[in-house]
N, C-alpha and C positions, 0 to 999 in steps of 0.2 A: 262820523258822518255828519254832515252839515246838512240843517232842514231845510226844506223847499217848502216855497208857498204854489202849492198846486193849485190851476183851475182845471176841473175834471169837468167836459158832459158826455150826457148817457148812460145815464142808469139801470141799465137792463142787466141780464145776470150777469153777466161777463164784466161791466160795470164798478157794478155792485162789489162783487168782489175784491178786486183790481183798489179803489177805494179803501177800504175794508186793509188793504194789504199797507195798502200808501201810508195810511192813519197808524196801523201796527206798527211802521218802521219810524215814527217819531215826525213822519212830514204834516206840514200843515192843508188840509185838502179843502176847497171850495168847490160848490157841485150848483151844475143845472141839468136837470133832464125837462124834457117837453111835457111829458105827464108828470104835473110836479107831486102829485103821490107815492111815486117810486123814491122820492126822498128821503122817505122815511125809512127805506132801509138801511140807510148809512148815518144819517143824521144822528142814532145814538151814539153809533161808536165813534162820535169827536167832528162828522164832517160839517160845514156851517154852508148854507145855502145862497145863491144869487139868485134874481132875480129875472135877468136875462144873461144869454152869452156874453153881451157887451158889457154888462156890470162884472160878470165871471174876470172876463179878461183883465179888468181895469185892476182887481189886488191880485191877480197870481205874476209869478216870475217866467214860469214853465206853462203852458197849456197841454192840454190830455184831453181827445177822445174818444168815444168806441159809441157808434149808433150804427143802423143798421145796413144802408149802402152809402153809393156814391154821394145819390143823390141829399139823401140825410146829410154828409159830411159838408158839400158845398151849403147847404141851410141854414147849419149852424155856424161853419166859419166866415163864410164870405154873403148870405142874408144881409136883411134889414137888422139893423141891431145885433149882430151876429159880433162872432169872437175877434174877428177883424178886426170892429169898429170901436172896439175897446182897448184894444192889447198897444202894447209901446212896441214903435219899430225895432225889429232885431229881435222879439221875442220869437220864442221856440214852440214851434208844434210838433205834438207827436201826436200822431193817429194810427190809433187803433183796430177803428173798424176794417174789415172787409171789403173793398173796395176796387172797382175797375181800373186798373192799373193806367191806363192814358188818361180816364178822367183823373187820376191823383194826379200824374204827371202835369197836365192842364191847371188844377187847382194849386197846385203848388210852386208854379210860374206866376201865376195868378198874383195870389197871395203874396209874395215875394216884389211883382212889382209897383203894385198897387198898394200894398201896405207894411212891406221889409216886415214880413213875416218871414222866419224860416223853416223848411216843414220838413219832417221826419214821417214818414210811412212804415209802420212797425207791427203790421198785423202777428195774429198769436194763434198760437195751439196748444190746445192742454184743458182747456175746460176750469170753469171756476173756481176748482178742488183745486187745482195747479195753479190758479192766481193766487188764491188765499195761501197757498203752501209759497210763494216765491218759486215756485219750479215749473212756469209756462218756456215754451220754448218760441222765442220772437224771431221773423224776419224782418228784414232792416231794410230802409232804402231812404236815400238821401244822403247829400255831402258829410265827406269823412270827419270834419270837425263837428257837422252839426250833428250828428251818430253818437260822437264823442262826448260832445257835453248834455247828450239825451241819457248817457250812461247812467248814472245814477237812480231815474227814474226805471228803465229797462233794466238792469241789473237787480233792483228792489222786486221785481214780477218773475222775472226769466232765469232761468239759470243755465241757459241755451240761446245766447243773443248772437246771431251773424249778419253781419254788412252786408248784402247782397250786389249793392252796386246804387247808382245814384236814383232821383225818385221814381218809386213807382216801383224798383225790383222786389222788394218786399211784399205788394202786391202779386207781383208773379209769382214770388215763391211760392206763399199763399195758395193762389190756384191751383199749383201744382199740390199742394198738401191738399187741397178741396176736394182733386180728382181722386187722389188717392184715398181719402178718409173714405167718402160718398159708396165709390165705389167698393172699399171694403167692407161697410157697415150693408150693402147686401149681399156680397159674400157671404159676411158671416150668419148673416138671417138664412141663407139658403142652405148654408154648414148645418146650420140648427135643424132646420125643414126636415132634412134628410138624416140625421142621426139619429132623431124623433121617432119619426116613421118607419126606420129600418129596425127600430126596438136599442139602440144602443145607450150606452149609459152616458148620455150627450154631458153630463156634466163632468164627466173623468177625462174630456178630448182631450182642454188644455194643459194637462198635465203629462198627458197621452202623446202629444206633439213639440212637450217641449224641448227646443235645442236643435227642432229638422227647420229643414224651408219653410214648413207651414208657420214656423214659431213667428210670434209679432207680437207689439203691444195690443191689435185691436182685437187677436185671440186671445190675450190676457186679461184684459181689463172691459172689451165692451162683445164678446161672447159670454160671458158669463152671466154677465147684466140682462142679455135676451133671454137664456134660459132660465135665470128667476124668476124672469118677467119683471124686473128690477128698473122703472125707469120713473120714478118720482124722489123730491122732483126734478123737474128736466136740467141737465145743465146742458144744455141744445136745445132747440125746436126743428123740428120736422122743417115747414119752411123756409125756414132761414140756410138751408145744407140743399133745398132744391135751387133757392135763389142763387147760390153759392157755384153747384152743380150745371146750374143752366148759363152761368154767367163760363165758367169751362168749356163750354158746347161753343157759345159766341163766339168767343174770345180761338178756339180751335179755330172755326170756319175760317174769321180770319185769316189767318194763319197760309189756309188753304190746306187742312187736317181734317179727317175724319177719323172720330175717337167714340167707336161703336161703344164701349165699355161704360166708358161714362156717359153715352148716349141710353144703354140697358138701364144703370143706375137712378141715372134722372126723370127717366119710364116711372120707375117702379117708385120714388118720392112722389111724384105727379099725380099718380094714382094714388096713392097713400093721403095726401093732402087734399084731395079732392074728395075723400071718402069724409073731411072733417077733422083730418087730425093734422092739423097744422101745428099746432102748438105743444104737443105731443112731444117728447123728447125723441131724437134723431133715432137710438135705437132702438125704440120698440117699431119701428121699420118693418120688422122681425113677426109682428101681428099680423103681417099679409099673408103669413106662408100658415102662423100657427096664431089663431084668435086669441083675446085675453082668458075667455070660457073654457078654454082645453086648457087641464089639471093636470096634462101627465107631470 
């Protein structure tokens, strides 16, 4: 494997991680985030710091990064001082974050004529545990060579990397996995509500259901998590899955859809996040139906 001189921003958990994974695999990783005390998360294990994005730019080969919307993304690459204005034409971006798939589209035209940047749209799923393990599952969008020589970075994270089509489909897929997560994770809060309250031995379902329809990873891995009460600490925030969820809803109407499900869903974060728990990891969602105070 040949090393990369990565520049990474955003440091937040998904980040963090993702870093952390970079540095494991032998690469060489430069970091900016905006609150520059979150650098200290990765700063032991090998990663060395910039200054600004445009300092970031100026030693990396490959660009990397993951903040929390669109509008974060255009701030950091195309800003005052931004990754832009540092990076040599022809370099590569891959981006992380979450993001409004025309604004990426917009931004990545952008960047491309204004600064022969070329951008790779690569949102993820899997959760931190899944960066740090190399087994995130990535959707791709952007030109097939530039996908290609993103590989080795996306390959080092994912162990489930698909092309979805040029920029911005990566985005959509995304949303489509947004819809579906959001609205599972109250599913399965509402799974739990009622297997509670009926007296049933709510912690034996998963085993109980496995191999029917019901069977899925987020009855495997994040119903279980509710019934512990298991959600510290977060590798989600509550927030960030309504921003996610709401941006689902837009991006529907568009469309000219109505998508009542994920319309319940984003209800019920809405409320959740308004009561104070924003930063809350996504599935203790699950404390609407069943407080943290109830022991059963």
């Amino acid at each position: 494997m040949t090393a990369l001189r990565i520049g990474f921003a955003g440091i937040g958990l998904m980040g963090e991680a993702m870093v952390r994974r970079l540095l494991a695999q032998g690469h060489a990783v430069a970091v900016w985030n905006r609150e520059a005390e979150r650098l200290d998360t990765v700063l032991p294990y090998g990663a060395v710091a910039a200054g600004s994005p445009a300092a970031l730019a100026r030693q990396a080969d490959i660009l990397v990064t993951c903040v929390l919307h669109a509008e974060a993304v255009r701030a950091v690459v195309l800003g005052a001082d931004g990754l832009a204005a540092g990076a040599r034409p022809g370099t590569l971006l891959i981006d992380h974050s979450t993001a409004d798939p025309a604004a990426t589209r917009a931004m990545a035209a952008q960047a491309r004529a204004e600064h022969g940047l070329r951008w790779v749209d690569a949102p993820v799923s899997g959760g931190p545990q899944a960066a740090l393990e190399g087994s995130l599952t990535i959707m791709a969008g952007g030109a097939a060579a530039d996908v290609a020589e993103a590989a080795p970075v996306l390959q080092a994270l994912g162990a489930n990397v698909t092309r979805m089509g040029e920029a911005g489909a990566g985005q959509l897929a995304k949303m489509l996995n947004q819809a579906i997560v959001g609205a599972g994770y109250v599913l399965m809060a509402e799974a739990l509500a009622l297997a509670e309250a009926a007296g049933l031995d709510a912690a034996a379902l998963p085993a109980c259901l496995a191999g029917g329809h019901a069977d899925s990873a987020l009855l495997r891995r994040i119903y279980p998590r509710m019934q512990q009460r298991d959600f510290e600490p977060p590798s989600g925030y509550a927030r960030q899955l309504l921003k996610d969820l709401d941006a689902v809803g837009h991006f529907s109407e568009a469309q000219g859809l109505d998508l009542p499900m994920v319309q319940a869903a984003a209800a019920q974060y809405r409320a959740y996040v308004a009561q104070g728990h924003g930063l809350r990891d996504s599935a203790s969602i699950s404390e609407l139906y069943a407080p943290p105070a109830d022991n059963r």
